[in-house]
C-alpha positions in Angstrom: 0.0 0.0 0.0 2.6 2.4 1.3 4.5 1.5 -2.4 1.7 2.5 -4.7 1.4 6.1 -3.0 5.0 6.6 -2.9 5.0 6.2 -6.7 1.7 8.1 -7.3 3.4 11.0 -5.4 6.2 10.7 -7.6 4.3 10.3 -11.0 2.6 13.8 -9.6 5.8 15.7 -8.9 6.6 14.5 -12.5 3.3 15.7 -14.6 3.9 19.1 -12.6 7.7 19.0 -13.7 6.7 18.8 -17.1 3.5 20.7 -17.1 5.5 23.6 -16.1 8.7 23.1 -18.3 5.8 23.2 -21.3 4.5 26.4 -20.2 8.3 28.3 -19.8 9.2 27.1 -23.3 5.8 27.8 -24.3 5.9 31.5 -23.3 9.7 31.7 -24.2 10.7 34.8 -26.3 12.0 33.8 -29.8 15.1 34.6 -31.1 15.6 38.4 -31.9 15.4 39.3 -35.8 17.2 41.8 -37.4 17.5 43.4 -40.6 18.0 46.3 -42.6 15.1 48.3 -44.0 16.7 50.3 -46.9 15.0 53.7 -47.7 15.3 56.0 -50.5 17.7 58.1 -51.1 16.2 62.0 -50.3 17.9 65.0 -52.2 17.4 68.5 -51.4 17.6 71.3 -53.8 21.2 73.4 -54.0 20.9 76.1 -51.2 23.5 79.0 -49.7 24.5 77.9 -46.2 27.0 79.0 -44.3 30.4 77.2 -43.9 30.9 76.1 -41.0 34.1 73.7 -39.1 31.6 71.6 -38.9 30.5 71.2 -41.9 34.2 71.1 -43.2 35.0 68.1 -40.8 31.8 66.1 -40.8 31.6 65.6 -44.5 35.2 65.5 -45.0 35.9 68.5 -47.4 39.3 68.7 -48.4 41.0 71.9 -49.4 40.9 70.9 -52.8 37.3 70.6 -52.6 37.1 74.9 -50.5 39.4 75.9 -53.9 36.5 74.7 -56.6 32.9 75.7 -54.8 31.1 78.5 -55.7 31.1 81.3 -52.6 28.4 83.5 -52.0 28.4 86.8 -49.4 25.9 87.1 -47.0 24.3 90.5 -45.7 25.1 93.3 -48.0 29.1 94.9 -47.0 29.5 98.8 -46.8 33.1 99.6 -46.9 34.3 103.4 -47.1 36.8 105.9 -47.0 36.1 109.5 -45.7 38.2 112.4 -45.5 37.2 116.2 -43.8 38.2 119.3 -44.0 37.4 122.4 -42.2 37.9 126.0 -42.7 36.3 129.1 -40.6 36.0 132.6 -41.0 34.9 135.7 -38.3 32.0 138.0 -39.9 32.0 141.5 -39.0 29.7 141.3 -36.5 32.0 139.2 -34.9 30.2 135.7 -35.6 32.3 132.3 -36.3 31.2 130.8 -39.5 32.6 127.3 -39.6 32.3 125.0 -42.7 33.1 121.6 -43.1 33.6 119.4 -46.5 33.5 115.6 -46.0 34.6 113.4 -48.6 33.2 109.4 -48.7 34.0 106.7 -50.9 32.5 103.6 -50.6 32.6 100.2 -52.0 29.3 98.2 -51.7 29.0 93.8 -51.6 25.3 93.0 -52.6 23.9 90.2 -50.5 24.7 87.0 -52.4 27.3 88.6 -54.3 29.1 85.4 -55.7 32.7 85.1 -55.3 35.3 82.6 -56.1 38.3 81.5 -53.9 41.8 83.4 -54.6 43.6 82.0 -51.6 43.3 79.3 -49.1 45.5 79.4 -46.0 46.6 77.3 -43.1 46.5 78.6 -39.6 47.1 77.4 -36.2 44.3 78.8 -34.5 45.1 79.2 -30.4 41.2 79.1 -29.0 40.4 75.8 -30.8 44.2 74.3 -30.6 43.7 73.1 -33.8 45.1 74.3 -37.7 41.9 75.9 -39.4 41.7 77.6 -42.9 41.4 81.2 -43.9 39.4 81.6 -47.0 39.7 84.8 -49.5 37.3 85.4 -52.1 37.0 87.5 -55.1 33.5 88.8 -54.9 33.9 90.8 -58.6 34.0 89.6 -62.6 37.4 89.7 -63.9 38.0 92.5 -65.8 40.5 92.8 -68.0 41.2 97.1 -66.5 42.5 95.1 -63.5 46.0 95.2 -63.4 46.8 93.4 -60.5 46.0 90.0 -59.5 42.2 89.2 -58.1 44.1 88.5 -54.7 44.3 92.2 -54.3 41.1 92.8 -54.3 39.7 89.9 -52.1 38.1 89.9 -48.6 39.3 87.3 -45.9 37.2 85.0 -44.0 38.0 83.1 -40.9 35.9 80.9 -38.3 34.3 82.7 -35.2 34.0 81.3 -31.8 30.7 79.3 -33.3 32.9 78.1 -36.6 31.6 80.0 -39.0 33.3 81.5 -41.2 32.8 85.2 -41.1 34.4 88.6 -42.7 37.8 88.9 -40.8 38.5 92.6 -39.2 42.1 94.1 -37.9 41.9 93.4 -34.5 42.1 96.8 -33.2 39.3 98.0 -35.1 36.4 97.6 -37.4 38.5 98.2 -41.1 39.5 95.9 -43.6 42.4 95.5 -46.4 41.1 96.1 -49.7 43.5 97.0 -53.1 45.9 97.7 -50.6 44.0 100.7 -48.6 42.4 100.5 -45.4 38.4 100.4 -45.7 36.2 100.9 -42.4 33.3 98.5 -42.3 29.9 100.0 -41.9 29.0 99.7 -38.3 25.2 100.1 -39.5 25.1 96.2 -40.7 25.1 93.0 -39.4 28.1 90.6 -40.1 29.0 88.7 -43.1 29.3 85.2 -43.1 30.8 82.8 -46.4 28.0 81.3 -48.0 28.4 78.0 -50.6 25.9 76.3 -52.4 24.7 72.6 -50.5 23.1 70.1 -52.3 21.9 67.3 -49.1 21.3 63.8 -49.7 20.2 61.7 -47.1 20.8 58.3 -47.5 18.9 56.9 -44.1 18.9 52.9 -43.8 17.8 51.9 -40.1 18.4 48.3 -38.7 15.5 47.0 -36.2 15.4 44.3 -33.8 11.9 42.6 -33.4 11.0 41.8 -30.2 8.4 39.0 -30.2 5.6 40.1 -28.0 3.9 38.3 -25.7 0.9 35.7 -27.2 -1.7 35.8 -24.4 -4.6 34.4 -26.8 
C-alpha cells in the first residue's frame, strides 16, 4: 500500500515537472530578428548655407574641394573711406562761421554677391588648438582694366567662436584691407558670413530588432 502512493506521489511531482517546463518554453521569447530596412535616397535642392568647421570636418571636405565651390556673401558689405576738412571765417559782426567738406568713398558687396576663392591658408588657431583655414574670395567679374592679381582685391574670412566662417576685421578696429588701402566696415550692418551652395542627400537605412511580443490568446 505504502509503495503505490509513494510512486503516485512521484508520477505527480513528475506531470507538474513537465506541465511547467511546457509552459516556460511555451511562453519563451523567440530569437531576436534583425534586418536592414533600406529607404530611399532623399535630395534637397542646392541652397546657400553657411560654412561652418563643422560642416568642413563632418563631410570630410578637403581643401581641394574649399578651392573649386562657388562662394556667396551674406548681408550686403559697406566699406568706405572719408576724409574732412574744415575751414572758418569771423564776420563783421563778430560771428564764427565754420564750414566743413567731408569726402566718402564707398565700396558696396550685394547680398549673395558670388565670389570665387583666390587664396586658401593654413593657420594654427590658439582658441580651438587646432590648424583651421582662412578663405579669400573675389566677390567681382574679372576684368581685364584690373592690373593686378584678383588676390588684391579679395576679402578674408576666418571661423568665429561658433565656426563660422565670417568677414575677418584688424583686431584693433572695425577696417578691412582692400586694393591695398584701409576700408572701415559699416558699423550700420550685421556681419557677413561665407556662403556655398549645399546640395543634401540623405541616404537613411535603419536596422531594427523585433521583439516578439507576448501571445496571451
Amino acid at each position: 500500500m505504502n509503495w503505490c502512493k509513494h510512486t503516485l506521489f512521484r508520477l505527480s511531482a513528475l506531470c507538474l515537472i513537465l506541465s511547467n517546463w511546457s509552459c516556460y518554453y511555451g511562453y519563451a521569447p523567440q530569437r531576436v530578428r534583425y534586418y536592414d530596412e533600406p529607404r530611399p535616397v532623399t535630395s534637397r535642392p542646392y541652397a546657400p548655407q553657411r560654412l561652418t568647421l563643422d560642416l568642413i570636418d563632418q563631410f570630410n571636405i578637403s581643401p581641394h574641394s574649399l578651392q573649386n565651390l562657388n562662394y556667396y556673401l551674406e548681408n550686403g558689405l559697406v566699406l568706405y573711406q572719408s576724409a574732412s576738412h574744415g575751414v572758418s571765417a569771423v564776420t563783421p559782426s563778430g560771428e564764427l562761421v565754420l564750414r566743413r567738406q567731408t569726402r566718402q568713398n564707398e565700396i558696396v558687396f550685394q547680398h549673395l554677391a558670388r565670389g570665387r576663392i583666390v587664396s586658401l591658408q593654413e593657420e594654427f588657431q590658439f582658441s580651438r588648438f587646432r590648424s583651421v583655414y582662412k578663405i579669400s574670395v573675389y566677390f567681382a567679374e574679372s576684368s581685364p582694366y584690373y592690373r593686378v592679381s584678383p588676390k588684391y582685391y579679395a576679402l578674408t574670412f576666418a571661423p568665429n567662436l561658433h565656426g563660422e566662417y565670417v568677414l575677418e576685421k584688424s583686431f584693433w578696429g572695425n577696417t578691412v584691407t582692400f586694393g591695398g588701402y584701409e576700408y572701415t566696415v559699416s558699423e550700420a550692418q550685421t556681419e557677413n558670413f561665407l556662403l556655398v551652395e549645399v546640395n543634401l542627400q540623405d541616404d537613411y537605412t535603419p536596422t531594427r530588432r523585433m521583439m516578439p511580443a507576448e501571445q496571451r490568446y
